[in-house]
C-alpha positions as CSV (number, residue, x, y, z in Angstrom):
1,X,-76.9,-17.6,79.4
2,X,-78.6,-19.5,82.1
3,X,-76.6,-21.6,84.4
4,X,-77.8,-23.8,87.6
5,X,-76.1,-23.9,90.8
6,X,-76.9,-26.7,93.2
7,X,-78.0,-25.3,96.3
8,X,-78.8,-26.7,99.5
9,X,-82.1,-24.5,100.2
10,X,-84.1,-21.7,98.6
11,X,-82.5,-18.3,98.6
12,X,-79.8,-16.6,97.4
13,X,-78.4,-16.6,101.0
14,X,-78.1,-20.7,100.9
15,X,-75.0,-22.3,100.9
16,X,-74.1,-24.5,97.7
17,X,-74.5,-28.2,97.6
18,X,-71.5,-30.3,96.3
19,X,-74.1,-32.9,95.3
20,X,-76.0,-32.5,91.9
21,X,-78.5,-35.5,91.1
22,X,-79.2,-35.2,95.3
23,X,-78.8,-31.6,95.4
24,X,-81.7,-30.1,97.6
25,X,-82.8,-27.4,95.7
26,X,-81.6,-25.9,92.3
27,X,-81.0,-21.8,91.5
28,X,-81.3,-20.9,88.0
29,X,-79.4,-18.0,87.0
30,X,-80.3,-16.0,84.0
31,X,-77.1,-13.6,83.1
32,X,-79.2,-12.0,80.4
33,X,-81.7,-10.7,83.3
34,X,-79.6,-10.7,86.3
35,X,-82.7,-12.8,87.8
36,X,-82.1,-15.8,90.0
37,X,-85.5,-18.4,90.3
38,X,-85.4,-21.9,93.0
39,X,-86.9,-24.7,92.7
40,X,-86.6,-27.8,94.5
41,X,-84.9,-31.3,93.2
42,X,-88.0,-33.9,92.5
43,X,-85.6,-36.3,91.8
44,X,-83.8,-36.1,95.2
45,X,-85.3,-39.5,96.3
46,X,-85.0,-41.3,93.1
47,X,-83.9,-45.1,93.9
48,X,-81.4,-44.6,90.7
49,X,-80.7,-42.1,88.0
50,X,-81.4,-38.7,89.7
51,X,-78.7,-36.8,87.4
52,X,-79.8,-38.0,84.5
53,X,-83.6,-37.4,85.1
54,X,-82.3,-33.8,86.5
55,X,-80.2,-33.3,83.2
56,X,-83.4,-33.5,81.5
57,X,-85.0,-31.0,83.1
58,X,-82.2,-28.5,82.5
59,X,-82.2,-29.5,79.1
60,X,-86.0,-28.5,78.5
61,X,-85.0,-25.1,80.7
62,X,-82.6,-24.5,77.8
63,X,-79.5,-24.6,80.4
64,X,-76.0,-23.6,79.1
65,X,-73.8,-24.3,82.2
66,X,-74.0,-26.3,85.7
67,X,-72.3,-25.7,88.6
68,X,-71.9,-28.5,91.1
69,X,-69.3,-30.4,93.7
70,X,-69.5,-33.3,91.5
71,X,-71.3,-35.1,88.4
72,X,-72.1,-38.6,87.8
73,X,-71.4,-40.3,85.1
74,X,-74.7,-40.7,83.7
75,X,-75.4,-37.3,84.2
76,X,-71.8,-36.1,83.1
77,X,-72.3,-38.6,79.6
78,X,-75.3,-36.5,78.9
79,X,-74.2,-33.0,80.2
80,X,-71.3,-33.6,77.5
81,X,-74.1,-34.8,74.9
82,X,-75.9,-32.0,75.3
83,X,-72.7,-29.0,75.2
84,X,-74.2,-28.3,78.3
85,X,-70.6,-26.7,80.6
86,X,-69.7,-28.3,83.4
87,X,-68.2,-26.2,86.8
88,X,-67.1,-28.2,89.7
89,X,-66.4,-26.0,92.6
90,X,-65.2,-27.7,95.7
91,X,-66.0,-24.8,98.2
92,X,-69.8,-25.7,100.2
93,X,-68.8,-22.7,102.3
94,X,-69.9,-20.2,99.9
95,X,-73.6,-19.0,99.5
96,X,-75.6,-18.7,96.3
97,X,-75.0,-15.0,96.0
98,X,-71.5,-15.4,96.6
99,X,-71.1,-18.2,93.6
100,X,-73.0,-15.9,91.4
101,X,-70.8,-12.6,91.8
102,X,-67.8,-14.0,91.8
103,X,-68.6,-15.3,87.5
104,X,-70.6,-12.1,87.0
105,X,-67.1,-10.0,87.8
Protein backbone atom coordinates (compact mmCIF):
# COMPACT_ATOMS: atom_id res chain seq x y z
CA UNK A 1 0.00 0.00 0.00
CA UNK A 2 1.41 3.38 -0.51
CA UNK A 3 0.25 6.20 1.54
CA UNK A 4 1.46 10.05 1.59
CA UNK A 5 2.10 12.04 4.64
CA UNK A 6 2.30 15.74 4.29
CA UNK A 7 5.49 16.85 5.65
CA UNK A 8 6.92 20.13 6.20
CA UNK A 9 10.53 19.29 4.73
CA UNK A 10 12.53 16.40 3.32
CA UNK A 11 13.52 13.62 5.61
CA UNK A 12 12.10 11.29 7.69
CA UNK A 13 13.20 13.40 10.67
CA UNK A 14 10.63 16.38 9.49
CA UNK A 15 7.87 17.24 11.37
CA UNK A 16 4.29 16.66 9.71
CA UNK A 17 2.35 19.49 8.06
CA UNK A 18 -1.43 19.76 9.01
CA UNK A 19 -1.80 21.47 5.56
CA UNK A 20 -2.30 19.19 2.43
CA UNK A 21 -2.90 21.26 -0.89
CA UNK A 22 0.06 23.79 0.85
CA UNK A 23 1.83 21.15 2.44
CA UNK A 24 5.73 21.80 1.83
CA UNK A 25 6.91 18.63 0.89
CA UNK A 26 5.18 15.16 0.49
CA UNK A 27 6.72 11.48 1.83
CA UNK A 28 5.46 8.62 0.05
CA UNK A 29 5.44 5.53 1.95
CA UNK A 30 5.45 2.22 0.31
CA UNK A 31 4.44 -0.59 3.09
CA UNK A 32 5.20 -3.30 0.52
CA UNK A 33 9.05 -2.08 0.55
CA UNK A 34 9.33 -0.41 3.77
CA UNK A 35 10.86 2.58 1.52
CA UNK A 36 10.02 6.12 2.17
CA UNK A 37 10.78 8.78 -1.20
CA UNK A 38 10.13 13.10 -0.84
CA UNK A 39 9.32 15.17 -3.05
CA UNK A 40 8.37 18.64 -2.88
CA UNK A 41 4.62 20.26 -3.45
CA UNK A 42 4.65 22.15 -7.01
CA UNK A 43 1.37 23.20 -6.37
CA UNK A 44 2.27 25.00 -3.03
CA UNK A 45 1.86 28.46 -4.81
CA UNK A 46 -1.10 27.72 -6.82
CA UNK A 47 -3.50 30.89 -6.78
CA UNK A 48 -6.55 28.19 -6.40
CA UNK A 49 -6.95 24.46 -6.51
CA UNK A 50 -3.71 23.11 -5.03
CA UNK A 51 -5.47 19.82 -3.49
CA UNK A 52 -7.08 19.00 -6.23
CA UNK A 53 -4.13 19.43 -8.75
CA UNK A 54 -2.09 17.50 -5.75
CA UNK A 55 -4.84 14.72 -5.78
CA UNK A 56 -3.98 14.14 -9.25
CA UNK A 57 -0.67 13.50 -8.85
CA UNK A 58 -1.31 10.87 -6.11
CA UNK A 59 -3.72 9.39 -8.24
CA UNK A 60 -1.14 8.82 -11.16
CA UNK A 61 1.35 7.49 -8.11
CA UNK A 62 -1.33 4.92 -7.61
CA UNK A 63 -1.83 6.23 -3.81
CA UNK A 64 -4.15 4.24 -1.45
CA UNK A 65 -4.27 6.48 1.66
CA UNK A 66 -3.38 10.28 2.74
CA UNK A 67 -2.52 11.45 5.77
CA UNK A 68 -2.94 15.09 6.46
CA UNK A 69 -4.20 17.90 9.30
CA UNK A 70 -6.97 18.68 6.98
CA UNK A 71 -8.59 18.24 3.35
CA UNK A 72 -10.39 20.60 1.22
CA UNK A 73 -13.23 20.10 -0.20
CA UNK A 74 -12.17 19.89 -3.67
CA UNK A 75 -9.60 17.76 -2.83
CA UNK A 76 -11.71 15.72 -0.17
CA UNK A 77 -14.67 15.37 -3.26
CA UNK A 78 -12.01 13.71 -5.32
CA UNK A 79 -10.05 11.73 -2.60
CA UNK A 80 -13.60 10.06 -2.03
CA UNK A 81 -13.95 9.67 -5.91
CA UNK A 82 -11.09 8.06 -6.25
CA UNK A 83 -11.42 5.32 -2.81
CA UNK A 84 -8.32 7.00 -2.05
CA UNK A 85 -8.39 6.84 2.52
CA UNK A 86 -8.37 9.76 4.16
CA UNK A 87 -6.30 10.16 7.86
CA UNK A 88 -6.46 13.40 9.56
CA UNK A 89 -4.08 13.58 12.38
CA UNK A 90 -4.11 16.70 14.43
CA UNK A 91 -0.59 16.26 16.11
CA UNK A 92 2.33 18.64 13.90
CA UNK A 93 4.50 17.65 16.84
CA UNK A 94 5.34 14.34 15.45
CA UNK A 95 8.15 13.63 12.81
CA UNK A 96 7.72 11.56 9.61
CA UNK A 97 9.33 8.58 11.14
CA UNK A 98 7.22 8.79 14.06
CA UNK A 99 3.80 8.83 11.86
CA UNK A 100 5.10 6.03 9.93
CA UNK A 101 5.82 3.50 12.92
CA UNK A 102 3.21 4.17 14.83
CA UNK A 103 0.62 2.44 11.52
CA UNK A 104 3.41 -0.02 10.70
CA UNK A 105 2.82 -1.56 14.59
Amino acid sequence: MKTIITSSGKGEDQLFDLRFGRAAWFCLYDDTTDLMDFFENKHIDAPSGAGAKVVEELIEMGVNKVISGDFGPKAKDLLEKFNIQMVILKDDHKSIKEIVENFKS
